[in-house]
C-alpha positions as CSV (number, residue, x, y, z in Angstrom):
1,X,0.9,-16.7,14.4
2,X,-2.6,-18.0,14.1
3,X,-4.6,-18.5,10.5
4,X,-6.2,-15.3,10.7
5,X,-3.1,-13.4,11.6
6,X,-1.0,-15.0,8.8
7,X,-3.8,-14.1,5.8
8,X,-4.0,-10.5,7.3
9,X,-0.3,-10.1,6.8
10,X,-0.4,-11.6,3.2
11,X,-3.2,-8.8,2.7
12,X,-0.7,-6.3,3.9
13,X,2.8,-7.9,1.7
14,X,0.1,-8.2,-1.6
15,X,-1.2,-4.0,-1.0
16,X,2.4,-3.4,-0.4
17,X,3.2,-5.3,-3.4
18,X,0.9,-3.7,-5.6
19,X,1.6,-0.1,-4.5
20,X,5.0,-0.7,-5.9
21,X,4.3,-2.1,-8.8
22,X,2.0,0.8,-9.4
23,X,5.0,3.7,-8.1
24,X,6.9,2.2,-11.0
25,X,4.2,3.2,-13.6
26,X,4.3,6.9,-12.3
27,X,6.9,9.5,-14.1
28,X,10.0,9.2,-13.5
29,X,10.6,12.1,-12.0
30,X,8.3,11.4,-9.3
31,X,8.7,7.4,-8.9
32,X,11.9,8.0,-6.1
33,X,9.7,10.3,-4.5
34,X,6.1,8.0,-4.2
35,X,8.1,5.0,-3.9
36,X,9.8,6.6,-0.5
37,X,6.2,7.8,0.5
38,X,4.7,3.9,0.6
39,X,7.5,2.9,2.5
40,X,7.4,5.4,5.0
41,X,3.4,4.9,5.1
42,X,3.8,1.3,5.9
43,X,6.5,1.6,8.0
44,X,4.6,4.0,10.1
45,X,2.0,1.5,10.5
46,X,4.2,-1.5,10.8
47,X,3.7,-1.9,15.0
48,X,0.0,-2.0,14.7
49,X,-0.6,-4.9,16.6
50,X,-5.1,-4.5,16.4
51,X,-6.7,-6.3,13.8
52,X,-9.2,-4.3,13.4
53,X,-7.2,-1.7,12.7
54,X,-5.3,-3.4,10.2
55,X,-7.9,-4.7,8.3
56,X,-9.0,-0.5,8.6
57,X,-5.3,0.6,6.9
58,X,-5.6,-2.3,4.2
59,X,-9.2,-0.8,3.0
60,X,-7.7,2.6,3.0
61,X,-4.3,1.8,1.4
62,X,-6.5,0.0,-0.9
63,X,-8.4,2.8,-1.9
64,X,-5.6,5.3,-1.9
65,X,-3.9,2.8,-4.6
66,X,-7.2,3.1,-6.5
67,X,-7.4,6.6,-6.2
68,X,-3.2,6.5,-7.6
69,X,-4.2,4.1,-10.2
70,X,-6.7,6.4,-11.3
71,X,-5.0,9.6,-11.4
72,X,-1.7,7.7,-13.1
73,X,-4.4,6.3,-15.9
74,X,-5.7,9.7,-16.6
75,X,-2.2,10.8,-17.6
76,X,-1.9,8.2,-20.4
């Protein structure tokens, strides 16, 4: 694994990361449920193999995160 491809996947672990952290802040009625839906959205993803691509998923997980942030800050 070259420089690059080892900060690209510390990108990925540190979204993942956060996206959990931020599942935990949700009701908990619904935490099982969005918890289960980041996993299975990275694990559908977990093959990609094109950086480009990657780097693609990251900005739009990151924004989605935003976007749940958001909606989970509204609520309090």
């Amino acid at each position: 694994m070259d420089f690059k491809a080892f900060i690209l996947r510390s990108k990925v672990i540190s979204l993942y990361r956060k996206a959990w952290r931020v599942a935990n802040q949700a009701p908990s009625g619904a935490r099982e449920e969005l918890k289960s839906q980041i996993r299975q959205d990275f694990e559908a993803s977990r093959a990609e193999a094109d950086r480009p691509a990657i780097v693609y998923l990251v900005s739009l997980g990151k924004q989605r995160l935003k976007e749940l942030e958001d909606m989970l800050n509204l609520r309090a």
